[in-house]
C-alpha positions in Angstrom: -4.9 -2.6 -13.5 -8.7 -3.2 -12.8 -9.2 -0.7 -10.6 -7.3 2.1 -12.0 -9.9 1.7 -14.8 -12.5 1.6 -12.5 -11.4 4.7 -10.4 -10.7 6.5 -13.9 -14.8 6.6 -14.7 -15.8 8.6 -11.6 -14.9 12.1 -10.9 -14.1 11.7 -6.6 -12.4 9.0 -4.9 -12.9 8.7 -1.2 -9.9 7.2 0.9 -8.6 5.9 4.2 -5.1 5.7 5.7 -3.8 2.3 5.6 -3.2 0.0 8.8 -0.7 -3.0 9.7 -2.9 -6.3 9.4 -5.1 -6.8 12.3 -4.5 -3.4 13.8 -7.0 -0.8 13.0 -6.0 1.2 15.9 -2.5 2.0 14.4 -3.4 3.6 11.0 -0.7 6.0 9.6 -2.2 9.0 7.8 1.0 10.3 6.7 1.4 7.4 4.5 1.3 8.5 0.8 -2.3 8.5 -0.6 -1.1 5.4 -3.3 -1.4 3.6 0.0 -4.5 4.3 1.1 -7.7 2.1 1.3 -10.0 3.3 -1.7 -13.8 3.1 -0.4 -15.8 4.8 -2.7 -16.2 6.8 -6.0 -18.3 9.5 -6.5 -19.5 11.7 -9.3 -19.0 15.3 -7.0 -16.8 16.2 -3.8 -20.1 17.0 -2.2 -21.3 13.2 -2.2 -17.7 12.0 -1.4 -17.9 14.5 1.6 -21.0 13.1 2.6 -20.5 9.6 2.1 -17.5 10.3 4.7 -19.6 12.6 7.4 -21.6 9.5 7.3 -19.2 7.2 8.5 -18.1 9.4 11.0 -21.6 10.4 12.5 -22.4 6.5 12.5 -19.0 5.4 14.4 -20.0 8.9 16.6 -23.4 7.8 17.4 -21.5 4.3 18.4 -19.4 5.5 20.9 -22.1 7.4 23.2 -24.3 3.9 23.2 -21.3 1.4 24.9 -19.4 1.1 27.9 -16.2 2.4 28.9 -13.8 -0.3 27.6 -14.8 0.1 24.3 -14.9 3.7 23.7 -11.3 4.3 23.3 -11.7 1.8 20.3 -14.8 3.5 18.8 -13.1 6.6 19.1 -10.2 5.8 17.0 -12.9 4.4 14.4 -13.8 8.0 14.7 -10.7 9.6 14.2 -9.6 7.2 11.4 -13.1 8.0 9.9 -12.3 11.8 9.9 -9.2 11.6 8.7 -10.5 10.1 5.1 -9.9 12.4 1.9 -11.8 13.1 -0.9 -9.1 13.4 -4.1 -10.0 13.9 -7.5 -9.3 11.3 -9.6 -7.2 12.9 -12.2 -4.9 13.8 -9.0 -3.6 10.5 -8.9 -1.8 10.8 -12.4 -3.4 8.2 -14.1 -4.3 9.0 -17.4 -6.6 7.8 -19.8 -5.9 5.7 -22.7 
């Protein structure tokens, strides 16, 4: 129950889709959201948005600086990057005590 408390006191939530155990490549973002990977809070949708553009521009930046056999990898950091949501926290139905 720790971190619904923790997730209750900020206003964004920034998550990623959830993959099997040692296979990053094969995330599922059509999994329901309560499976998803929480990464960050955030007081407004603006820094949650940004926080994610971040990631994606770093994992972009990645794949234009190695060679061929890794850029299929780096580019489904990419996609998984982009394909993080920014939820309010309320829309999870917790509620407050």
């Amino acid at each position: 129950m720790r971190c619904c408390t923790v997730l209750l006191a900020c206003g964004w939530l920034l998550f990623y889709p959830p993959f099997p155990p040692g296979q990053f490549e094969n995330w599922d973002g059509k999994r329901p959201l309560t499976e998803w990977h929480h990464s960050g809070s955030f007081d407004t949708a603006a820094e949650c948005e940004q926080s994610k553009t971040k990631e994606v521009s770093r994992m972009g930046a990645a794949v234009s600086a190695v060679e061929d056999p890794q850029k299929q990898q780096l580019l489904n950091a990419v996609a998984y990057y982009q394909a993080g949501r920014c939820v309010p926290s309320d829309a999870l139905g917790f509620k407050m005590k």
